[in-house]
C-alpha positions, 0 to 999 in steps of 0.5 A, spaced: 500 495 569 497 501 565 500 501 558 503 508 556 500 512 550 503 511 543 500 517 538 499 515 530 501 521 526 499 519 518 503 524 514 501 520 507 496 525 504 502 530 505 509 526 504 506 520 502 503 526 497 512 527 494 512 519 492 515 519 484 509 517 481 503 520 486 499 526 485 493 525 489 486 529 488 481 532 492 476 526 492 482 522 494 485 526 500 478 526 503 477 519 500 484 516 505 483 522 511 476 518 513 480 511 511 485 513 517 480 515 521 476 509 521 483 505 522 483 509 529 489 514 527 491 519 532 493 525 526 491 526 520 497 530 516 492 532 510 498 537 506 501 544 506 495 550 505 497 555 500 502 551 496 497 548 491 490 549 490 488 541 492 492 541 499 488 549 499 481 546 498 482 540 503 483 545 509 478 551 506 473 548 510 472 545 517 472 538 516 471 533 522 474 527 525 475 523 530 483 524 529 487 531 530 486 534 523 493 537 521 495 542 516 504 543 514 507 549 513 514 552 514 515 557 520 515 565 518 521 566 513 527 570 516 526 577 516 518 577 516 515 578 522 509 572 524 503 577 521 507 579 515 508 572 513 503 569 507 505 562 508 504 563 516 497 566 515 494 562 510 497 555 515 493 559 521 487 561 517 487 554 515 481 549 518 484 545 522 486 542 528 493 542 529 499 545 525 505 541 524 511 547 522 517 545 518 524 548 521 531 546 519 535 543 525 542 543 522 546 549 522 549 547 515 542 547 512 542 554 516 547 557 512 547 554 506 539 553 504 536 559 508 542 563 508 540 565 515 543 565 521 541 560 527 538 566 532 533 567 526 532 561 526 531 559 533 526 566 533 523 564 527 521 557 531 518 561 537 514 566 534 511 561 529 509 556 534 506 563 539 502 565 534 498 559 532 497 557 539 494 564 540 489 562 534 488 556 539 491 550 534 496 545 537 502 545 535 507 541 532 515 542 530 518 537 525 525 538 527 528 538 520 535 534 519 535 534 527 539 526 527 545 530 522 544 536 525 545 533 532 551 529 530 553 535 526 551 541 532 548 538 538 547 544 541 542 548 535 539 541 534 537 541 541 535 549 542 530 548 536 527 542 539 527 546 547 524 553 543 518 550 540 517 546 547 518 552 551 513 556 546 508 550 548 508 545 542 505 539 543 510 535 540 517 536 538 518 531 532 525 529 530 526 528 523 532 523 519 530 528 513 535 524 509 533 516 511 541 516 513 541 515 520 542 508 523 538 505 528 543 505 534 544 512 532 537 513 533 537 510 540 542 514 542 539 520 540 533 520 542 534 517 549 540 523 551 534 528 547 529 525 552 534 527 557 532 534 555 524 534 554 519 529 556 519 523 552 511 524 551 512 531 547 517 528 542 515 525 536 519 520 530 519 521 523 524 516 520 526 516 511 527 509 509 533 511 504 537 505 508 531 500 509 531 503 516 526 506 518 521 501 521 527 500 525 529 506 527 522 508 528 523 502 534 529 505 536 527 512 537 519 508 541 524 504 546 529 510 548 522 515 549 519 517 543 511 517 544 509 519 537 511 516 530 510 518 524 509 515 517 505 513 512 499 507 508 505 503 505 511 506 506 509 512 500 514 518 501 519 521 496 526 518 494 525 510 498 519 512 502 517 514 510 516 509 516 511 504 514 505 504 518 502 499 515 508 495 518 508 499 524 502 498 527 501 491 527 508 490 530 505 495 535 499 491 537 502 484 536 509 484 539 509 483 546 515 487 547 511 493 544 504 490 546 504 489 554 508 496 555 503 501 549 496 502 546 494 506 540 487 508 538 488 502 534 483 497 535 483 490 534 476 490 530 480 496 526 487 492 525 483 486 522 481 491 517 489 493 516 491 489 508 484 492 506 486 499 507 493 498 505 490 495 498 484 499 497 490 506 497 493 502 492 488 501 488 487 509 489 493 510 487 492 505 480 498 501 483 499 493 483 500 492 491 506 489 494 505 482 494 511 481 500 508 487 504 510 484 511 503 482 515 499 485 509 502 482 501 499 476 499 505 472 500 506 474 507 503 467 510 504 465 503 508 457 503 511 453 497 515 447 500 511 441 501 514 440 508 512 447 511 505 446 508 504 439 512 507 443 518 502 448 517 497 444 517 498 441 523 500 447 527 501 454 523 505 458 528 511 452 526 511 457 520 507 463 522 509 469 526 502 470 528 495 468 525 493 472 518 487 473 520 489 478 527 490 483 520 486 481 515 489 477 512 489 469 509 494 463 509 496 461 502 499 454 501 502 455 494 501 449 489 506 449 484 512 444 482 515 444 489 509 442 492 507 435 497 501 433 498 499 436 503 499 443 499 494 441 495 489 438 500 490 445 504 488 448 498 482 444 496 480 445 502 481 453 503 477 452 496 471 447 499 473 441 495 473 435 500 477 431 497 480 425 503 488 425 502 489 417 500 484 419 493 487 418 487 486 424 485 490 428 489 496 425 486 494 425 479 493 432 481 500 435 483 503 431 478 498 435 473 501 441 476 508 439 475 508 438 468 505 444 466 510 448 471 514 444 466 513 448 460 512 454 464 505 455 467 506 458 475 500 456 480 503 458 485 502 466 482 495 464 480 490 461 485 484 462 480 487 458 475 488 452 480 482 452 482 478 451 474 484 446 474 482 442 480 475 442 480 475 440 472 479 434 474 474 433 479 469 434 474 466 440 477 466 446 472 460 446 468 460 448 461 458 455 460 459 457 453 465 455 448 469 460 444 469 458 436 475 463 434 477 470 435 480 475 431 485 480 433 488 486 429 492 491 430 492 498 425 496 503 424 492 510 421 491 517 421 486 519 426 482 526 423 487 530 426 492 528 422 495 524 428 499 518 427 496 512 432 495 505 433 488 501 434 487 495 436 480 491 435 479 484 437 472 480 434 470 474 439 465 469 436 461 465 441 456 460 442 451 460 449 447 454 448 445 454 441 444 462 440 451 464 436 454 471 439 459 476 435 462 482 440 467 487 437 471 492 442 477 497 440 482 498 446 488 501 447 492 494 446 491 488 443 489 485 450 485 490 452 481 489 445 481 483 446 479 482 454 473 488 452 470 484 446 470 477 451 466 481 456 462 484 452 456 479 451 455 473 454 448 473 452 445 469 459 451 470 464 452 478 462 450 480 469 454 475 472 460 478 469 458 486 469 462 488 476 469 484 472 475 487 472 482 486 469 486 490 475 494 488 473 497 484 467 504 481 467 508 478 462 515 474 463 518 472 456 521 464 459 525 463 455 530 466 449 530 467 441 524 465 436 522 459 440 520 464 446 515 461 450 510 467 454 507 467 461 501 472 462 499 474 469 493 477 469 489 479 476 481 481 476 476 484 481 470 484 481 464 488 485 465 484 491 472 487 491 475 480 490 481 478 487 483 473 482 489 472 478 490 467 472 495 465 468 496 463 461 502 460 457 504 459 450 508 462 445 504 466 442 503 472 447 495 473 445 494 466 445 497 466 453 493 472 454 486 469 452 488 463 456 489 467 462 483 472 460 478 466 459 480 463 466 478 469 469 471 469 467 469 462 468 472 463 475 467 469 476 461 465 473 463 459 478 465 464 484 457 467 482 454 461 482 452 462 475 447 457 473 447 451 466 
């Protein structure tokens, strides 16, 4: 039986763009737009020309993709005529593919917002839409507030959608612009609009204000909606948009979903998935979300010891589908709760063949165990595992020894006459026989302290130049002046690898160079470094 046609619409570079915290440049939107083409993307929104001198840039020049490249804007203002519309006029110049208009769908938006009235507001939608075909764009309306505009006043939302359709959109996107609807709501609404229009004209836009919008994405796909809009990561203003990192998978991994449609996703492509999902993170300078569904690094992560034998012996027993199929890896978490079986999977995900009546294995665990005791987390930090088990089985060469460490923090007048606080670290070291003494300033004392421990390995320098500190966590474990501090630290190197480290003790420096160290002794055995 032929699988129907599902559209992707990826509106990250322009509502992903509204995320508290988010402000994207130039070389990022072009940056995310070829990662999304890559991934096989229907439609890539990439912002609103003439709103900002970025978004005005993108679109400046003809760009081309496989996807539909899409511009936003509002439809002509109340009162203006289409060619006496700056915004409409900079959106039909704009070097793209498609235009993606915005219209309010619900009368009370109408009266209260654009103070305007639902006959402007129907013209407005059908001159905007007859103009930008006539510039031979396809066109999109996103029906703004339609679920509460529907449920408010069916018969407006409705006669938005059908003058946009009549007028020869393309799609007719319904928006639960507010994220309030649920998701039986939305199977209703979308099935009686599909009553109305063809499903294959009409789109979905759902907000995740009551972590919903995944499902009622869902929702609106099994009552007739053919396209989906959403975002890398869910990115969008207040709690986010739809998820297509969520979305996709589900879409080509789901019987109920996979036996009925096809995306321009290939499988080749979705094993690249948690690789774009991180690499937008990365962009964007954010840790990523380690519980992502399908993607996060916990997401076919397992801690208790029965679950890891299982696995062991058959990983759908624990798992939804195989990590792989996105590009992702199983993780068999080693820490306090921890069997056996976790620490054999482990050693052997790592290349350490040890046979499981060894010795070593349980004096391994029971290794783990105290030090989990006082604080340590190995079930967080995989590289600090790792040196711990290959030193207890004799496997980690000795590169060089740190003698002292020094770390200051000064507060001065700078030349301008500006209070400030600089941190400078001093790290004396010895490779081999020759002693080496490295200086670095920092934003802070580990900062200070992790630029001075990298600066100079003498013979392993360029076995640590593409090394990165990428995330630093602290967690204080327990009250008062006895407080004992864990460090987390997370690297990358230019392999594009990611390591986290862990450090404990009741000097935050002190846990800090801990963590620091096992992350370049991980590097230098993860490189083959030579003694």
């Amino acid at each position: 039986m032929a699988r129907e046609r599902l559209y992707l619409f990826d509106t990250t570079l322009r509502d992903g763009a509204q995320t508290n915290g988010v402000d994207f440049t130039l070389a990022d939107k072009l940056t995310i737009a070829r990662m999304l083409d890559d991934l096989g993307i229907d439609y890539v929104e990439a912002g609103y020309p003439g709103a900002n001198p970025t978004d005005t840039n993108f679109f400046a020049v003809r760009r081309p993709m496989r996807a539909t490249l899409t511009a936003f804007g509002m439809t002509r203002r109340p009162g203006r005529s289409a060619s006496n519309d700056p915004g409409l006029v900079a959106l039909l110049d704009a070097q793209a593919d498609a235009i993606c208009f915005v219209a309010k769908s619900w009368d009370y938006h109408v009266r209260v917002a654009l103070e305007t009235t639902e006959e402007e507001t129907l013209a407005s939608i059908r001159d905007s839409v007859r103009a930008a075909k006539a510039k031979g764009r396809e066109v999109l309306l996103d029906c703004e507030h339609f679920f509460d505009g529907y449920k408010a006043k069916p018969d407006f939302a409705l006669a938005c959608a059908q003058a946009a359709y009549d007028e020869g959109a393309r799609w007719v996107v319904l928006c639960d612009t507010n994220g309030g609807t649920l998701p039986h709501e939305v199977e209703r609404i979308v099935g009686e609009v599909c009553e109305k229009l063809p499903g294959d004209h009409i789109g979905i836009h759902a907000h995740n204000d009551t972590e919903q919008a995944v499902a009622n994405t869902f929702a609106a796909v099994r009552s007739g909606a053919r396209q989906i809009q959403g975002t890398l990561n869910g990115l969008g203003e207040r709690c986010g948009n739809a998820n297509l990192v969520s979305i996709i998978p589900t879409l080509k991994l789901k019987s109920e979903y996979a036996d009925k449609f096809e995306t321009g996703v290939s499988d080749e492509a979705l094993g690249r998935l948690a690789r774009v999902s991180h690499a937008v993170d990365e962009l964007l300078n954010r840790a990523a979300n380690r519980h992502a569904p399908y993607v996060g690094e916990s997401a076919f992560a397992t801690k208790a010891g029965i679950h890891a034998s299982a696995i062991m012996k058959e990983p759908a027993t624990y798992e939804h589908i195989a990590p792989e199929r996105v590009g992702n890896r199983r993780k068999l978490l080693v820490s306090d709760q921890a069997g056996r079986s976790n620490v054999l999977a482990e050693l052997e995900r790592i290349g350490l063949a040890v046979d499981k009546d060894d010795p070593r294995v349980i004096r391994l665990l029971d290794e783990v165990k105290e030090r989990e005791a006082i604080g340590y987390a190995y079930e967080a930090a995989d590289a600090s595992f790792e040196l711990l088990a290959r030193r207890l089985l004799g496997k980690v060469p000795h590169y060089f020894d740190v003698e002292k460490f020094d770390v200051n923090v000064e507060q001065r007048n700078n030349a301008k006459g500006e209070r400030i606080t600089v941190s400078q670290a001093v790290v004396k070291i010895k490779v081999g026989g020759q002693e080496l003494i490295s200086v670095a300033e920092g934003i802070g004392p580990v900062n200070a302290l992790d630029l001075a421990l990298r600066k100079d390995l003498g013979e392993y320098q360029s076995y640590i130049k593409g090394l990165e500190l990428t995330d630093y966590r602290v967690r204080i474990l327990n009250g008062g002046t006895q407080a004992v501090t864990r460090v987390l630290i997370e690297s990358a190197d230019e392999t594009g690898d990611r390591w986290t480290t862990v450090g404990v003790s009741a000097n935050i420096i002190d846990a800090s160079f801990q963590a620091l160290m096992d992350s370049i002794v991980y590097k230098l055995v993860k490189s083959g470094a030579p003694v």
